[in-house]
N, C-alpha and C positions, 0 to 999 in steps of 0.2 A: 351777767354772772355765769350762765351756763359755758355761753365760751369759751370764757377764760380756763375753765375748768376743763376744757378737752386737750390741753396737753396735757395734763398730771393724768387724766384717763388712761391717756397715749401709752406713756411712759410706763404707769403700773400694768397695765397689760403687758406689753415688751417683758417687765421685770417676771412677770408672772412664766410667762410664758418659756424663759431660758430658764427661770427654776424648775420648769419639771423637764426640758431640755437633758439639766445636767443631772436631774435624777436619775432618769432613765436609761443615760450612760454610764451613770456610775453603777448600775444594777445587771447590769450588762456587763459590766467587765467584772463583779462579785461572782459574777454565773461563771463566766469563761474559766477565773482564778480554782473556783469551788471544781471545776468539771477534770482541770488539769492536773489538781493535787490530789483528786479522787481517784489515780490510776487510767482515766478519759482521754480519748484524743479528739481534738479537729478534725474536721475534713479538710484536706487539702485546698488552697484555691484552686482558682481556674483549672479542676478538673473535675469531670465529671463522677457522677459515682457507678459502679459496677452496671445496673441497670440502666444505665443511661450509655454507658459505652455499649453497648450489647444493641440496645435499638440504633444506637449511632451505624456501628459495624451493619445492620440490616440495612440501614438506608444505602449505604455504599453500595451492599451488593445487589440492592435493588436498581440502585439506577446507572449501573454499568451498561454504557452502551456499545463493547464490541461487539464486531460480527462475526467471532467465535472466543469459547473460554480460551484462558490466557495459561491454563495448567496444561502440562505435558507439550508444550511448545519445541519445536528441532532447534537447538543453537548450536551456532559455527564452533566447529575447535576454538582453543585458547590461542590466539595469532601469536602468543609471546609462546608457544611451544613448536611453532614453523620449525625452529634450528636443531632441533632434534630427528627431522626428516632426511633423511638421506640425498634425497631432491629438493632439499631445501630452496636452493637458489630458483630451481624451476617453477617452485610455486608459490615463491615471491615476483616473479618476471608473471606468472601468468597473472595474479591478480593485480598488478600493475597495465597491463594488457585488456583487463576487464572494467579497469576504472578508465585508463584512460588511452582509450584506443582509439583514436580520433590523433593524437598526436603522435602513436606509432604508426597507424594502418590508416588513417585518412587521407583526404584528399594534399596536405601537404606532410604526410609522416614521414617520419628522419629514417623509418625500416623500407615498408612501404606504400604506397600509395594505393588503394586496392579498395576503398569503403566513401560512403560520403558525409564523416564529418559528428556523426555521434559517436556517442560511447557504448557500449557493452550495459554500461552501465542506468544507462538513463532506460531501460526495460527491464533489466534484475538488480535493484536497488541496490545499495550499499556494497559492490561488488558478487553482488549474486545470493544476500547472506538476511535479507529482512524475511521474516514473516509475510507468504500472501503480498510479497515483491518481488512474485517470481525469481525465486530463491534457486540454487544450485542443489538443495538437498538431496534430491534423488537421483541426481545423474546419474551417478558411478554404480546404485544398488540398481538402473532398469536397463542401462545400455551396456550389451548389444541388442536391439528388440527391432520388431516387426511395425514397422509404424503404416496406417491404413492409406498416411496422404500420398506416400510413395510407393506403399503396394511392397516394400522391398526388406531387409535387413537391415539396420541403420547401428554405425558405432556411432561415439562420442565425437568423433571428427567428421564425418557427416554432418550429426546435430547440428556442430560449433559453425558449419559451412553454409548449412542454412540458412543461420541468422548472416550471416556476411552478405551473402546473397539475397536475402527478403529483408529485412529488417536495417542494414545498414546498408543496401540496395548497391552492393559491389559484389566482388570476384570472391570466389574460395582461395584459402591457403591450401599450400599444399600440406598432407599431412604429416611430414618426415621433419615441416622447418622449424624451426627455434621455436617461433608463437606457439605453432598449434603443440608444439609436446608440453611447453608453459601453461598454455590453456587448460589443456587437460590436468596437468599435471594437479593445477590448483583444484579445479573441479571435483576432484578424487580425493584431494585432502578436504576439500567439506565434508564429503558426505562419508569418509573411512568409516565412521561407526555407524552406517543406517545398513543395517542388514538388506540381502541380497533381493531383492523384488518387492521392496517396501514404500510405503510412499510416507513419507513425516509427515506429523502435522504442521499446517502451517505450508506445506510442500507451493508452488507453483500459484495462480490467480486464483483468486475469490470468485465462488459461484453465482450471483447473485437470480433471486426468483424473477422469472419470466414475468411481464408485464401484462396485463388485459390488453394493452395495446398499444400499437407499433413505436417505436424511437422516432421522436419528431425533433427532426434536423435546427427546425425554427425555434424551438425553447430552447434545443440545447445551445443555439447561439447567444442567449439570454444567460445561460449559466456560464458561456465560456466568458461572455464579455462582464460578469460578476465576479470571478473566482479563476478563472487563468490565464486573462492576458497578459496581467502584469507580471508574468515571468516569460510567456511564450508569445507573445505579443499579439496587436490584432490583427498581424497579416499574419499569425502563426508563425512566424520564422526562429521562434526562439531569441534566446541573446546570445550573442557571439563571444568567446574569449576575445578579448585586447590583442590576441597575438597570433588568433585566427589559428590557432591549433584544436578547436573545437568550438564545444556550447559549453553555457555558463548553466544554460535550458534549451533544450534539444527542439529544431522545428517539428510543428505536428500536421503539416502539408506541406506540400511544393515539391520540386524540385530536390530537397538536402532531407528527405524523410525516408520513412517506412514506405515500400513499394506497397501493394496491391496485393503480393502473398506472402506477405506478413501475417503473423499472429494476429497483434493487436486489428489490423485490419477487420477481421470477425469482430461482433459487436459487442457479443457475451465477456471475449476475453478484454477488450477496450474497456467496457462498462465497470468491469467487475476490479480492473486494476486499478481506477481512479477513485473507485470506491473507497477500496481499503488505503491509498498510497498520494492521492492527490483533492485539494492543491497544497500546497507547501504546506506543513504541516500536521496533515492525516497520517495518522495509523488506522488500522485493525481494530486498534482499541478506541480511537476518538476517531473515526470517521466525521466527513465535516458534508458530505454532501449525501443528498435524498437518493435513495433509490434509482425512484424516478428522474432525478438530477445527474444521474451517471448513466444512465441508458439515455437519454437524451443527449446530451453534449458527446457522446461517443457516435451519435447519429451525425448532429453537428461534424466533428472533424473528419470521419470518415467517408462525409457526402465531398467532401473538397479534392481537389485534386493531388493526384500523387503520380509516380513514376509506375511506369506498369512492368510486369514481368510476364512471361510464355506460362501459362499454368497448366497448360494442353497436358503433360502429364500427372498434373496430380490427379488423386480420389482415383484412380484408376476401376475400381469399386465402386463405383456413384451412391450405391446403397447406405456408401458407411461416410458418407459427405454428411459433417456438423450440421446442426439446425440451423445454427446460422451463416453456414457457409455462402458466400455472398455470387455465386458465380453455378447457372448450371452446367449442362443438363442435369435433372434430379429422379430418382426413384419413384416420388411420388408425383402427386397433381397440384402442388403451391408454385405459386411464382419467385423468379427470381428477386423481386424487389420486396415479396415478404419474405426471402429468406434472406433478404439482406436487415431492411427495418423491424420484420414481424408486424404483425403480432405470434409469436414464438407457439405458443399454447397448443393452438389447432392442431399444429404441427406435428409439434411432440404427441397430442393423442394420437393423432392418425398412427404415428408409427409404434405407437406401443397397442394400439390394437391390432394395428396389422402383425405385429409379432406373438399375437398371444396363436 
């Protein structure tokens, strides 16, 4: 008998159960009715309420992780107002020159042959115009100036000649030809509004803080072979255009690289541009690698071999040779191989106590 009785149980439960169901709804929507003829509004869906946007906006700004605020940043002129320049066409050919100069000035360019095979542009990003991508911003407000590595006066065609010769490890233009007045010419129209001995923010490489201790060549092989072979491959050579009028990703040894008195050669400026700028898809504002993961790997490619240059005249000053200048004779009593890997630190006291 009980049995039998346990589906009619079943059942009036069930029954029980969706009558206070549909009470419940119906007293719910008596409430809503009452709230909205009373002159009352809803809150909106899916959004949050006043107090809740506010902590929302804190969390943001708490866990932004560039490595400098994003306010009062330098940006390029308006490229759609180029045609208003008088030398318009000059500083369309020049930034043409700085993107892709490897197929006018490289080793097979249609101007001429004079360079080997990168771009201008694969060391100041986006044409000379990113954020802390070693950017053009200052050119035009510092040069003409006294620079310490040459002891000398240096204009802007100088500079531009440097890099042909260290960095794209060929010959100087001359400075009267098409290129170099293009060169310039664009270079000046970045920077027309940065007043005259200024430096923008944003200007030139990220500083990054000195390590406790030295760039180890051996991790940074771990980070290159995690994070950038597969654009620069693992014998470093980059990828090549199809049509061999450049890279697709510039080599970062050998042969077809940055010489030995290059920039990025120094480790600080290596370290601190892979920081903000690589690998593919870093900024400033989302860096993708550690600290310690860019003074390492900047150890890494910099212990590899490269083409050498006569440096016998730079620093002429030895005194005023970077912390990390990789080459002596030096002022102080550190070796040349910590002034190459560091540890940096020591360094830096000695000479800031020796100058007090």
């Amino acid at each position: 008998m009980k049995d039998s009785l346990q589906p009619i149980l079943k059942m009036l439960t069930m029954m029980v159960g969706l009558l206070l169901s549909v009470t419940l709804l119906t007293a719910v929507l008596i409430g809503v009715i009452v709230v909205v003829f009373s002159g009352g509004s809803l809150p909106p869906l899916n959004q949050p309420n006043p107090t809740e946007m506010q902590a929302l906006a804190t969390v943001v700004v708490d866990t932004y992780k560039g490595v400098i605020p994003k306010e009062g940043l330098w940006q390029a002129p308006d490229w759609g107002s180029v045609d208003q320049e008088p030398n318009a066409e000059d500083i369309k050919y020049g930034k043409e020159l700085i993107a892709n100069t490897a197929a006018y000035l490289g080793p097979n360019g249609k101007v001429k042959k004079i360079s080997n095979g990168m771009n201008c542009q694969n060391c100041h990003l986006n044409a000379g115009t990113a954020p802390l991508g070693n950017n053009y911003s200052g050119v035009s407000a510092n040069y003409p100036k006294v620079r310490a590595r040459s002891g000398q006066m240096e204009d802007v065609q100088k500079r531009i000649n440097d890099c042909f010769e260290r960095s794209l490890n060929g010959k100087a233009l001359e400075s009267n030809s098409k290129e170099m007045v293009a060169m310039v010419a664009y270079m000046q129209w970045l920077g027309k509004d940065v007043p005259k001995d200024e430096s923008p923010k944003g200007v030139g490489i990220y500083q990054l803080a000195f390590m406790d201790r030295a760039a180890d060549p051996v991790k940074g092989k771990s980070v290159y072979s995690r994070q950038c072979q597969s654009c620069h491959m693992e014998d470093g050579q980059g990828m090549p255009k199809p049509d061999k009028s450049g890279h697709i990703y510039p080599p970062l040894w050998g042969d077809n690289s940055y010489n030995n008195g290059a920039g990025l050669y120094r480790m600080s400026r290596f370290a601190g541009y892979v920081k903000t700028n690589m690998p593919l898809g870093a900024t400033f504002e989302r860096p993708l690698l550690t600290d310690e993961e860019a003074w390492d790997v900047a150890a890494y490619v910099n212990s590899l071999p490269r083409p050498k240059k006569d440096l016998s005249k730079d620093w002429p000053d030895i005194s005023k040779k970077p912390i990390d200048h990789p080459f002596g004779p030096y002022a102080d009593g550190f070796t040349e191989e910590q002034h190459k890997f560091g540890p940096f630190k020591p360094i830096k006291e000695a000479r800031d106590n020796a100058s007090k």
